[in-house]
PDB file of N, CA, C and O in Angstrom:
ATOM      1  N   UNK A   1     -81.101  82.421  10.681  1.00  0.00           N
ATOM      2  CA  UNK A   1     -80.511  81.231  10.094  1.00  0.00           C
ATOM      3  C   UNK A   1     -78.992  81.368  10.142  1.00  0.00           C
ATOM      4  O   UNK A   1     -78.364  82.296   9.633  1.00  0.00           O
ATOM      5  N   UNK A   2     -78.327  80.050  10.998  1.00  0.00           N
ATOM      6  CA  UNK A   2     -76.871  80.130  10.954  1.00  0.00           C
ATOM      7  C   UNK A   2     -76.212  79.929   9.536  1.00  0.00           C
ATOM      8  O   UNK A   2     -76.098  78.776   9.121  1.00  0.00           O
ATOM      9  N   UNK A   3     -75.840  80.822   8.889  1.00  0.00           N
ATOM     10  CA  UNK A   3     -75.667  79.999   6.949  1.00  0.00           C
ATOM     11  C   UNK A   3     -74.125  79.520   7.154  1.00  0.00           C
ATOM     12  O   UNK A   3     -73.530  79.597   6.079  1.00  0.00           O
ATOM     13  N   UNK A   4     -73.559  79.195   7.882  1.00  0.00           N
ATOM     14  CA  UNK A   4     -72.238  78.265   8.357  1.00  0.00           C
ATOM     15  C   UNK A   4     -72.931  76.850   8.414  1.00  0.00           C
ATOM     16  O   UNK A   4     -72.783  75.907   7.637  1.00  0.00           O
ATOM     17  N   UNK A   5     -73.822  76.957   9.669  1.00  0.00           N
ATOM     18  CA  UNK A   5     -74.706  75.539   9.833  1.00  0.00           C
ATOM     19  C   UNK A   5     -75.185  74.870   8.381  1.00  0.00           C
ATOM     20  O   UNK A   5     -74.941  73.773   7.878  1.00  0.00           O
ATOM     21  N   UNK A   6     -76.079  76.161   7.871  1.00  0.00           N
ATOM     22  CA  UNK A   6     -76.998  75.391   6.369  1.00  0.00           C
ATOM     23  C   UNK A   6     -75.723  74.931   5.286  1.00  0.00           C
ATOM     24  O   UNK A   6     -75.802  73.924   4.582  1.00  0.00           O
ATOM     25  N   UNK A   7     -74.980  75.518   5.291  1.00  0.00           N
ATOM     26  CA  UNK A   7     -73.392  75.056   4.411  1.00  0.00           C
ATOM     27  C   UNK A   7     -73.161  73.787   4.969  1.00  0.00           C
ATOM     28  O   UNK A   7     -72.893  72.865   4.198  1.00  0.00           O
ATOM     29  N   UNK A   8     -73.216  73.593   6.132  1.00  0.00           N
ATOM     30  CA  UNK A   8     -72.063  72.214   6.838  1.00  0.00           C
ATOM     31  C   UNK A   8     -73.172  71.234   6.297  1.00  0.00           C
ATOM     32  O   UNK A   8     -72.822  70.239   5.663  1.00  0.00           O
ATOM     33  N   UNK A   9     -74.746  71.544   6.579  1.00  0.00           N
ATOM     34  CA  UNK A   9     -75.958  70.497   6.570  1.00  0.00           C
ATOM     35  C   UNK A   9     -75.830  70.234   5.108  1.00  0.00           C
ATOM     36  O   UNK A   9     -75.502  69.094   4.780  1.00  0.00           O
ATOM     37  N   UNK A  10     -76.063  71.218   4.091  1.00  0.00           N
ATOM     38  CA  UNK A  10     -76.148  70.475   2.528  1.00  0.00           C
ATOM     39  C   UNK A  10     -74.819  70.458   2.014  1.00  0.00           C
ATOM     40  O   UNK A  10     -74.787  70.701   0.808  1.00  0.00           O
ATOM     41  N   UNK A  11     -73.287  70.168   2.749  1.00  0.00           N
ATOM     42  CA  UNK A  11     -72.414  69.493   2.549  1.00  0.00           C
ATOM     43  C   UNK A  11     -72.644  67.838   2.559  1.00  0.00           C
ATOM     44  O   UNK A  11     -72.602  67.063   1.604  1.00  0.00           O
ATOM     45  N   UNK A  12     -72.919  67.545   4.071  1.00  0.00           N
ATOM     46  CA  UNK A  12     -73.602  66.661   4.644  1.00  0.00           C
ATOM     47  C   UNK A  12     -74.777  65.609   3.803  1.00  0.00           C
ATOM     48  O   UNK A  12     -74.835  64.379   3.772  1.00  0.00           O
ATOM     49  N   UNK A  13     -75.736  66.751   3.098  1.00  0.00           N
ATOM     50  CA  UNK A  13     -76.696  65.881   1.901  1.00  0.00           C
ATOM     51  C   UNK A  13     -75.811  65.913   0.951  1.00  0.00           C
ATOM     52  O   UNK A  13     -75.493  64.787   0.569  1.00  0.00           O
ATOM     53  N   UNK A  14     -75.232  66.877   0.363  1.00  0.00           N
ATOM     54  CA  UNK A  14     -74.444  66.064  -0.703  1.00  0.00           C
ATOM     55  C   UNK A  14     -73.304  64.956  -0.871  1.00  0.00           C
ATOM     56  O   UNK A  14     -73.002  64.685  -2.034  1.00  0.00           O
ATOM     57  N   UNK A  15     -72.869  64.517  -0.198  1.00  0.00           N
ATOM     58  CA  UNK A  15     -71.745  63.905   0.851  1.00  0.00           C
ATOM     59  C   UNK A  15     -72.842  62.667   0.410  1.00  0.00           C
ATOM     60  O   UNK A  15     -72.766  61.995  -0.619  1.00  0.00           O
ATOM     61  N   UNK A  16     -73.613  62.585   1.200  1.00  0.00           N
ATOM     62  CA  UNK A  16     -74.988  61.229   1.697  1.00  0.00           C
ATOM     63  C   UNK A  16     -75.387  61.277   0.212  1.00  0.00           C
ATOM     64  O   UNK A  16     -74.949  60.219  -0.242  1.00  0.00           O
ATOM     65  N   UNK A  17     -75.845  61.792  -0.542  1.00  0.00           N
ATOM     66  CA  UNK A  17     -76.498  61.839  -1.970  1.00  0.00           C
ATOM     67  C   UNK A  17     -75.680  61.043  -2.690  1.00  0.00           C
ATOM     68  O   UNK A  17     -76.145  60.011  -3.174  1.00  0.00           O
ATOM     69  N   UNK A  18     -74.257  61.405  -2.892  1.00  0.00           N
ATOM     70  CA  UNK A  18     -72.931  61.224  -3.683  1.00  0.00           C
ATOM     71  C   UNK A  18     -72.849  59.484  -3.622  1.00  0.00           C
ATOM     72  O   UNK A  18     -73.102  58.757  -4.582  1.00  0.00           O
ATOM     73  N   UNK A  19     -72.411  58.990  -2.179  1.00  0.00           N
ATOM     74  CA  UNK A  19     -72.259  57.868  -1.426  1.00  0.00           C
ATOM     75  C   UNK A  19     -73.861  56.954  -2.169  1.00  0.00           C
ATOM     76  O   UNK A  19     -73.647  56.094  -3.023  1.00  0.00           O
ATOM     77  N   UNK A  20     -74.784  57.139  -1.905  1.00  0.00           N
ATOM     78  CA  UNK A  20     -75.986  56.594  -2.390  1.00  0.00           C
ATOM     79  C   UNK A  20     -75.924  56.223  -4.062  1.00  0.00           C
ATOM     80  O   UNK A  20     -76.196  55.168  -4.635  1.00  0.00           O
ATOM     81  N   UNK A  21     -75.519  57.347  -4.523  1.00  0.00           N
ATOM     82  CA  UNK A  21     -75.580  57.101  -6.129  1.00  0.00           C
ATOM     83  C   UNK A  21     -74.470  56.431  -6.465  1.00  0.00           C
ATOM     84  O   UNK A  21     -74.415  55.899  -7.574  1.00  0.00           O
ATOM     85  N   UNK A  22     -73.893  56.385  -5.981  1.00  0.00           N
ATOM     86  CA  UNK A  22     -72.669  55.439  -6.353  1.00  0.00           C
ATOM     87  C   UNK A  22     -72.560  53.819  -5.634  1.00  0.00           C
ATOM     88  O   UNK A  22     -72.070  52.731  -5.939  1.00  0.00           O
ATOM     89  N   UNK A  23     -73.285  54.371  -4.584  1.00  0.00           N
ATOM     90  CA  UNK A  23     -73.292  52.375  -4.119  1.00  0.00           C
ATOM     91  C   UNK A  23     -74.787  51.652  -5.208  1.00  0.00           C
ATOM     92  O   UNK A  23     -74.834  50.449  -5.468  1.00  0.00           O
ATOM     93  N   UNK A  24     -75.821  52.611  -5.684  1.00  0.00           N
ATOM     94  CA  UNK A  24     -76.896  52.461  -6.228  1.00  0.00           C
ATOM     95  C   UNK A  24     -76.495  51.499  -7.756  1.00  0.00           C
ATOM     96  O   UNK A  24     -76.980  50.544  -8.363  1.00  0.00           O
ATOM     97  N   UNK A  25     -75.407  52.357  -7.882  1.00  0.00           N
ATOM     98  CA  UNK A  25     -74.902  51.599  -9.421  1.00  0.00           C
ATOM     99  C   UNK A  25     -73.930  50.987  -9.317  1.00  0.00           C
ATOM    100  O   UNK A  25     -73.295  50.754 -10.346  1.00  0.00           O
ATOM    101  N   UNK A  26     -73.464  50.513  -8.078  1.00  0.00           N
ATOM    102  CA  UNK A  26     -72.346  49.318  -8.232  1.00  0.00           C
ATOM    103  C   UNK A  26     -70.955  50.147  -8.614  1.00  0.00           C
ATOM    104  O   UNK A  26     -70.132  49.591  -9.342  1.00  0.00           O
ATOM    105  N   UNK A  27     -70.623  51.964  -7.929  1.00  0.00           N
ATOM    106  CA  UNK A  27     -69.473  52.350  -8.450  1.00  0.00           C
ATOM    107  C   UNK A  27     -69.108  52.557  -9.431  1.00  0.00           C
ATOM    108  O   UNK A  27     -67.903  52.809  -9.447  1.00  0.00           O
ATOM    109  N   UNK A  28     -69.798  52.589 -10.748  1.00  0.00           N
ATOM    110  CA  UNK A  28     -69.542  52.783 -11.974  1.00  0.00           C
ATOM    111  C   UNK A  28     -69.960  54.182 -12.461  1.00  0.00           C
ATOM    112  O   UNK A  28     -70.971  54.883 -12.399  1.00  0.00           O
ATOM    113  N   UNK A  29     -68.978  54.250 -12.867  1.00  0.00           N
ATOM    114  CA  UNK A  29     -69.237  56.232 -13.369  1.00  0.00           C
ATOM    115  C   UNK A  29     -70.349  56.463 -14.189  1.00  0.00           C
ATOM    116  O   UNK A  29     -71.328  57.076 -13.763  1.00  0.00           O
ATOM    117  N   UNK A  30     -70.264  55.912 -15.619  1.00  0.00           N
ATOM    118  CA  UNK A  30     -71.002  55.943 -16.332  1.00  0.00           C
ATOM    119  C   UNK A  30     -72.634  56.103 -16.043  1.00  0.00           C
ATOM    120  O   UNK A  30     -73.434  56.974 -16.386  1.00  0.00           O
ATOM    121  N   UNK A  31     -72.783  54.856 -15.244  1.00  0.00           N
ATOM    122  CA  UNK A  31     -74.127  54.415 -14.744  1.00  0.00           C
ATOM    123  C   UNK A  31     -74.279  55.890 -13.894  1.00  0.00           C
ATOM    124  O   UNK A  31     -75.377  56.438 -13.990  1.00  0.00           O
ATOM    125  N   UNK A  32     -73.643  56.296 -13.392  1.00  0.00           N
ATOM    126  CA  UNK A  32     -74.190  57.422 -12.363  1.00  0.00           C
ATOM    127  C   UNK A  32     -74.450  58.876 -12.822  1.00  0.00           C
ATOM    128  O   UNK A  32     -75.012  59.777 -12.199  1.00  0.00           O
ATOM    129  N   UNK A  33     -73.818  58.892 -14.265  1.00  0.00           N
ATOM    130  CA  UNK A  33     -73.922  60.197 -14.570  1.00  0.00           C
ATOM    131  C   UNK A  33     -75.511  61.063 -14.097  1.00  0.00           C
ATOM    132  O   UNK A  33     -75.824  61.977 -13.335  1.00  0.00           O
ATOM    133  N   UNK A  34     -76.217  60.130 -15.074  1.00  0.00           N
ATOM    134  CA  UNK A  34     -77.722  60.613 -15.051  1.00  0.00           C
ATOM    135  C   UNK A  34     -78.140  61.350 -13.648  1.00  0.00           C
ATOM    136  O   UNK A  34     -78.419  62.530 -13.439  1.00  0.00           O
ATOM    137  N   UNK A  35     -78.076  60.111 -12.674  1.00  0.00           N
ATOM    138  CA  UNK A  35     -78.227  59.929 -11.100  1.00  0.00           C
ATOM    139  C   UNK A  35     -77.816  61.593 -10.419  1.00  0.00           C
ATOM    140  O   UNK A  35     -78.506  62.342  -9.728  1.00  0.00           O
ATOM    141  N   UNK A  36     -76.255  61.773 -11.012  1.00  0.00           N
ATOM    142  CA  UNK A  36     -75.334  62.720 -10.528  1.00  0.00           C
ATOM    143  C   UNK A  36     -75.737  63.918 -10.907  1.00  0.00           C
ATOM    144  O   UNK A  36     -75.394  64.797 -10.116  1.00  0.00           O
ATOM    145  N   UNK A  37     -76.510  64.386 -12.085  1.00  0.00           N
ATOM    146  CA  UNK A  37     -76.428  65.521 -12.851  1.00  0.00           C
ATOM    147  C   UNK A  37     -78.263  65.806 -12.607  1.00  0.00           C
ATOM    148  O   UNK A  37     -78.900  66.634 -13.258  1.00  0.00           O
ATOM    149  N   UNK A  38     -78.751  65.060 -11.714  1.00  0.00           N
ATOM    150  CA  UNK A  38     -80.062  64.705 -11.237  1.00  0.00           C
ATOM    151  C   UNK A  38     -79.963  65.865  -9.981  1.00  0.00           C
ATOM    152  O   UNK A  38     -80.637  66.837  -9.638  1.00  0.00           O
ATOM    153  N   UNK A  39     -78.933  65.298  -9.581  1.00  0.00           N
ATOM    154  CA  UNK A  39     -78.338  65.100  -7.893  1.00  0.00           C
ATOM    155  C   UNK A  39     -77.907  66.940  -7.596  1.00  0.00           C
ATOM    156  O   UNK A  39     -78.312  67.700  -6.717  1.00  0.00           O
ATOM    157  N   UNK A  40     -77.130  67.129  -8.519  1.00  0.00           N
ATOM    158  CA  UNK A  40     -76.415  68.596  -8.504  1.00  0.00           C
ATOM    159  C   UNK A  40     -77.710  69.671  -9.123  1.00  0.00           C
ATOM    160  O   UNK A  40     -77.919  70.806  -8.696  1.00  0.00           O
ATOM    161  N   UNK A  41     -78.231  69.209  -9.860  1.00  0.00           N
ATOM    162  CA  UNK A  41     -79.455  70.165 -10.439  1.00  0.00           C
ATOM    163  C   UNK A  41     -80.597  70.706  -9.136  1.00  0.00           C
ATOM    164  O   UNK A  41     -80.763  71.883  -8.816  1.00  0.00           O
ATOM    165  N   UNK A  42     -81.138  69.782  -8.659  1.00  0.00           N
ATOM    166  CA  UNK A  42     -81.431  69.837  -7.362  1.00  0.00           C
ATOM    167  C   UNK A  42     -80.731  71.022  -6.345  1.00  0.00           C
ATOM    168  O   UNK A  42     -81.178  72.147  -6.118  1.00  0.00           O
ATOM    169  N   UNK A  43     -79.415  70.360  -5.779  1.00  0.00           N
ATOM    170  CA  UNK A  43     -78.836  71.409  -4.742  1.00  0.00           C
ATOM    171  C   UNK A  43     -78.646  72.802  -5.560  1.00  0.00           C
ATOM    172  O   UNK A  43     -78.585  73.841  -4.902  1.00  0.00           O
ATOM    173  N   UNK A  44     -78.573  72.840  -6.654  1.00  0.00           N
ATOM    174  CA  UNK A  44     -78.368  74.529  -7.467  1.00  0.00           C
ATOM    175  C   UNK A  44     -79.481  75.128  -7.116  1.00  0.00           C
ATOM    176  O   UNK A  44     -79.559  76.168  -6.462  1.00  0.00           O
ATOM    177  N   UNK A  45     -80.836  74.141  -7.771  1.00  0.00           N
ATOM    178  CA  UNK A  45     -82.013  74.768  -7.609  1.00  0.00           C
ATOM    179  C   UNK A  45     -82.260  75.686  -6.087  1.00  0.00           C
ATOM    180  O   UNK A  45     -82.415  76.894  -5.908  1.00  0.00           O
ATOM    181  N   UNK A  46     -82.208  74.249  -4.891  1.00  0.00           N
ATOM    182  CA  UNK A  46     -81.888  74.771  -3.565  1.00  0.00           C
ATOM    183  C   UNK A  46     -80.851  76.320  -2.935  1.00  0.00           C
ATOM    184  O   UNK A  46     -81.116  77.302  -2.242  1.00  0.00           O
ATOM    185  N   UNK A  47     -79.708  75.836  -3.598  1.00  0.00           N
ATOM    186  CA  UNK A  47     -78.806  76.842  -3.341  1.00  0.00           C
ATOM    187  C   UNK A  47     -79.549  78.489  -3.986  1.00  0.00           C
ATOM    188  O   UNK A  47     -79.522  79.437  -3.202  1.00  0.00           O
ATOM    189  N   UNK A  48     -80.165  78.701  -5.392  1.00  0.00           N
ATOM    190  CA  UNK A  48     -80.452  79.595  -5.892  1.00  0.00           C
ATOM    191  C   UNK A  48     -81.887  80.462  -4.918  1.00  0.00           C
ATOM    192  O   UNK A  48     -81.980  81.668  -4.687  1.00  0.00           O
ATOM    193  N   UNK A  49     -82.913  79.282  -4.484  1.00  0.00           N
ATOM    194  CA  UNK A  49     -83.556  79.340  -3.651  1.00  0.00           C
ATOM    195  C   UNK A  49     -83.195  80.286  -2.159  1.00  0.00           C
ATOM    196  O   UNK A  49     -83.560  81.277  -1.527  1.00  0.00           O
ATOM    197  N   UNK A  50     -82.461  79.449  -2.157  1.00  0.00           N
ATOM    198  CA  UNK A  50     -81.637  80.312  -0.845  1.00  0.00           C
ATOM    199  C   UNK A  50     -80.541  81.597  -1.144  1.00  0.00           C
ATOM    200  O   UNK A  50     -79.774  82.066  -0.304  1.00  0.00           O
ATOM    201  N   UNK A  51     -80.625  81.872  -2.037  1.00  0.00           N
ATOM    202  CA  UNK A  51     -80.082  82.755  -2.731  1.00  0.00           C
ATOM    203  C   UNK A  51     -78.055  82.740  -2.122  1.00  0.00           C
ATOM    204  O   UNK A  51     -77.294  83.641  -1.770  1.00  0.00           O
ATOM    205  N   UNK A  52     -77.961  81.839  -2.217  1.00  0.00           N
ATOM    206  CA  UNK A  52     -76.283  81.270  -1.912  1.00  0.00           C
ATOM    207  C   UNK A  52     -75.684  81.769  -3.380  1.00  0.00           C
ATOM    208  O   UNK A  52     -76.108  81.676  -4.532  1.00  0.00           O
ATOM    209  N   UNK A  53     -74.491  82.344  -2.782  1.00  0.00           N
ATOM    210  CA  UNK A  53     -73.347  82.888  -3.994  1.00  0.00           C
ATOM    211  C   UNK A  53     -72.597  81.671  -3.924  1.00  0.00           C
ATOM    212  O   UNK A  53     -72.617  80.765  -3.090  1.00  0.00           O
ATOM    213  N   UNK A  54     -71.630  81.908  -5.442  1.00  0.00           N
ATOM    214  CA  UNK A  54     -70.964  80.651  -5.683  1.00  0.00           C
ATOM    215  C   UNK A  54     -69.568  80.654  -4.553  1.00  0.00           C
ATOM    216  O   UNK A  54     -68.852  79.658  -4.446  1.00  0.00           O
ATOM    217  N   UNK A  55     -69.364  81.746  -3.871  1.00  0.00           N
ATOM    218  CA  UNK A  55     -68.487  80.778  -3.114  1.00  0.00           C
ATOM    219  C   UNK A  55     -69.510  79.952  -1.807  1.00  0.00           C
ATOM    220  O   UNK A  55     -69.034  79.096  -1.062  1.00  0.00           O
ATOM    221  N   UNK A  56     -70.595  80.303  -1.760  1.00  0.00           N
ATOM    222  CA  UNK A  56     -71.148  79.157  -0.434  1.00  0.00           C
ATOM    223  C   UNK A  56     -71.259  78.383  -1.210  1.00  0.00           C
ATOM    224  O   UNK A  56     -71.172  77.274  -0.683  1.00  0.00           O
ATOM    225  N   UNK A  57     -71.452  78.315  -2.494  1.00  0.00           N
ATOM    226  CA  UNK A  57     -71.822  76.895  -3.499  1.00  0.00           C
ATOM    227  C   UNK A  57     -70.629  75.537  -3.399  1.00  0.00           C
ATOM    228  O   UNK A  57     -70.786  74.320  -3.303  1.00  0.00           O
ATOM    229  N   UNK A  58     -69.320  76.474  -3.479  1.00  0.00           N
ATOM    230  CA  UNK A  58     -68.149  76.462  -3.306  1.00  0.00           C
ATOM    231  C   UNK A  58     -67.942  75.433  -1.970  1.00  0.00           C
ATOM    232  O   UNK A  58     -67.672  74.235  -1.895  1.00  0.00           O
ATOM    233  N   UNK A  59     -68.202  76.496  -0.937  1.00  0.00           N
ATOM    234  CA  UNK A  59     -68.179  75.964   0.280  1.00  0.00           C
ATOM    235  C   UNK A  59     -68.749  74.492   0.640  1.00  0.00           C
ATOM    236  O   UNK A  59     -68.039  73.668   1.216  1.00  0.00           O
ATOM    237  N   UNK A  60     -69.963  74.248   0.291  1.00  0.00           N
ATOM    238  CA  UNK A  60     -70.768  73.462   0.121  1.00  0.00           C
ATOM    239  C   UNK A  60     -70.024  72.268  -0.438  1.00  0.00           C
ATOM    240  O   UNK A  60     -69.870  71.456   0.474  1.00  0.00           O
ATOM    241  N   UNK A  61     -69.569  71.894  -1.425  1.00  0.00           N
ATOM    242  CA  UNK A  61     -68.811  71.007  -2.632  1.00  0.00           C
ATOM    243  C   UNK A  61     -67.829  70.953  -1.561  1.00  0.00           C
ATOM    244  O   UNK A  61     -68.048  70.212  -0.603  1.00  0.00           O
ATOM    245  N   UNK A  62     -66.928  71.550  -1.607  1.00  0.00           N
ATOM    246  CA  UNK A  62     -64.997  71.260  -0.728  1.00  0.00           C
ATOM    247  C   UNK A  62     -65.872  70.682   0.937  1.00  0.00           C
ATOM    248  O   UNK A  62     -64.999  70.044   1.526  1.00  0.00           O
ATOM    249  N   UNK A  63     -66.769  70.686   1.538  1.00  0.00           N
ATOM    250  CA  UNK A  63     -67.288  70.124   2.266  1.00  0.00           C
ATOM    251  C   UNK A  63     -67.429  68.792   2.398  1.00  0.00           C
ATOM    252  O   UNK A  63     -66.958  67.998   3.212  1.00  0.00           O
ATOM    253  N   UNK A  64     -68.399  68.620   1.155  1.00  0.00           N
ATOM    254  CA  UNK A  64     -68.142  67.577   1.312  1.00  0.00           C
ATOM    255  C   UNK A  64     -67.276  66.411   0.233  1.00  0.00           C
ATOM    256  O   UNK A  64     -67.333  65.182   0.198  1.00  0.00           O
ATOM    257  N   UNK A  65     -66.866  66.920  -0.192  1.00  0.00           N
ATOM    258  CA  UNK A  65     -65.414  66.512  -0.953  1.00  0.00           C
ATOM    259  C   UNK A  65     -64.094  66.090   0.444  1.00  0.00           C
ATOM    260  O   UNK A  65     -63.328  65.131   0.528  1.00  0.00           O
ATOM    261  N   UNK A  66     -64.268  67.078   1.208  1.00  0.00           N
ATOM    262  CA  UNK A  66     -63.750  66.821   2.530  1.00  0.00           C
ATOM    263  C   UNK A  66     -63.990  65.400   3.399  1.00  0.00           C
ATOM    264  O   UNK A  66     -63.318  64.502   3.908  1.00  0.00           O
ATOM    265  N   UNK A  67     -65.362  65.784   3.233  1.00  0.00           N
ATOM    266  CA  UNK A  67     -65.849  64.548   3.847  1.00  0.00           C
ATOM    267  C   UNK A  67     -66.105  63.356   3.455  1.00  0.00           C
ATOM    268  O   UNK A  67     -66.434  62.422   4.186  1.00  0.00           O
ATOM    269  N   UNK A  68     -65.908  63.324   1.773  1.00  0.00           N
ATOM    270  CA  UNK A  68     -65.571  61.889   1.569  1.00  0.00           C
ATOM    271  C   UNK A  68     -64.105  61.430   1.308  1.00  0.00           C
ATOM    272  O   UNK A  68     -63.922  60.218   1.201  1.00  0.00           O
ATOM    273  N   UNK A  69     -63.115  62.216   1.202  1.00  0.00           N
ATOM    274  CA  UNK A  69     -62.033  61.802   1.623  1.00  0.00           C
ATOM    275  C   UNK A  69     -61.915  61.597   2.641  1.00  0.00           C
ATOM    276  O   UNK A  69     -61.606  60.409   2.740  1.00  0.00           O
ATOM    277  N   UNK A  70     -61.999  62.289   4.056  1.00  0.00           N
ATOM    278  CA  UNK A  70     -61.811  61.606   5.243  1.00  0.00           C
ATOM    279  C   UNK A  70     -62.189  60.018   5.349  1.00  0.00           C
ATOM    280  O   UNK A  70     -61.400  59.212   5.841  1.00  0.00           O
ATOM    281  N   UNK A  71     -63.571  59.620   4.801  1.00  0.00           N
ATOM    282  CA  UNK A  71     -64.061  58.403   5.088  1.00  0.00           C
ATOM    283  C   UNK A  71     -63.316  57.679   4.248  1.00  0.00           C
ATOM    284  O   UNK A  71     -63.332  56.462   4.436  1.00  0.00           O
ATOM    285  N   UNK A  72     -62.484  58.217   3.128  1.00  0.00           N
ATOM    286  CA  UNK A  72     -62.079  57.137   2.377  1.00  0.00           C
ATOM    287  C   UNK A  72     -60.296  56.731   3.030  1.00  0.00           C
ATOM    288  O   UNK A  72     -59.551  55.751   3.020  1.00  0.00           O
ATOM    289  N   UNK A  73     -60.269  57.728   3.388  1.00  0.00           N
ATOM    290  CA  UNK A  73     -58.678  57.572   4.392  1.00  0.00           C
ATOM    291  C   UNK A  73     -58.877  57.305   5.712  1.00  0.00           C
ATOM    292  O   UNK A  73     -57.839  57.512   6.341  1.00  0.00           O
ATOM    293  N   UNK A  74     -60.023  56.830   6.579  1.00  0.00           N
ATOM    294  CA  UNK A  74     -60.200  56.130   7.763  1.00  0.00           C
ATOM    295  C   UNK A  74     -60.488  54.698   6.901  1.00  0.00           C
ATOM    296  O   UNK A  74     -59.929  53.681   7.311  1.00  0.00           O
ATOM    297  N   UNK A  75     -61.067  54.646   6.108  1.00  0.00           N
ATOM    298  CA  UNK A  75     -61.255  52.975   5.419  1.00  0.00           C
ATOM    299  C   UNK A  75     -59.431  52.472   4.817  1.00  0.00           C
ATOM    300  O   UNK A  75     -59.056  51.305   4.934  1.00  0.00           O
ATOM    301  N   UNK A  76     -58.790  53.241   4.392  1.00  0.00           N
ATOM    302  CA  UNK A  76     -57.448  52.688   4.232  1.00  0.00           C
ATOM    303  C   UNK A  76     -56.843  52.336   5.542  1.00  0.00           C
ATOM    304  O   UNK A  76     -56.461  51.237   5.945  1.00  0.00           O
ATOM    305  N   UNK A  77     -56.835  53.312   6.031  1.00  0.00           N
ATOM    306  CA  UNK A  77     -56.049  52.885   7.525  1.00  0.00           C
ATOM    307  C   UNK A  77     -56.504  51.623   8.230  1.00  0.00           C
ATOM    308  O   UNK A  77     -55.761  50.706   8.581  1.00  0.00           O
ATOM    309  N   UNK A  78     -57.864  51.692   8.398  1.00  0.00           N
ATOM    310  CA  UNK A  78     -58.399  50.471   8.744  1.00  0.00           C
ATOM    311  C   UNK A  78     -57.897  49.127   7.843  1.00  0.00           C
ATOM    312  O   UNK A  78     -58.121  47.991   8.259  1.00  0.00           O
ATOM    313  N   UNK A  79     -57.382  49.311   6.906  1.00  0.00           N
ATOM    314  CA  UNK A  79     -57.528  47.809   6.205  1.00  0.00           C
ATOM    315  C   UNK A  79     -55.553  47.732   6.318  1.00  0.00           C
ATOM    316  O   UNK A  79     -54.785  46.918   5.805  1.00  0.00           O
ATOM    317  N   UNK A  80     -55.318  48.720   7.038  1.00  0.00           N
ATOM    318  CA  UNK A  80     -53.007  48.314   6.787  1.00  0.00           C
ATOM    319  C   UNK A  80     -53.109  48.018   7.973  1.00  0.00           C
ATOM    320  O   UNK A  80     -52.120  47.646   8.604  1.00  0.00           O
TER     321      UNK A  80
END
């Protein structure tokens, strides 16, 4: 198992997870907590499973934290 690859892939689901729960509730924080704390319980479980230390946990998160800033700074550019 490439564990670079499995990092980039459940960046990738969390990234896609994140995006879902938040278009699900219309962008509102509040509404998403539940959704969110649903959402992260899950990938821990996974991550512990796979026996991932907290910096791949780490890795994982700034991934895709990465990757939704990028999309959110190709959507600005697009709209100037």
């Amino acid at each position: 198992m490439n564990k670079d690859k499995v990092i980039e892939i459940l960046g990738d689901v969390t990234w896609f997870m994140g995006v879902l729960i938040l278009q699900a509730h219309r962008y509102d924080d509040i509404k998403t907590k539940d959704d969110s704390i649903l959402a992260a319980n899950m990938m821990h479980n996974l991550c512990s499973e796979l026996e991932f230390t907290k910096d791949d946990i780490t890795a994982i998160t700034t991934f895709a934290n990465n990757k939704l800033n990028n999309v959110i700074n190709m959507s600005i550019d697009e709209e100037e």
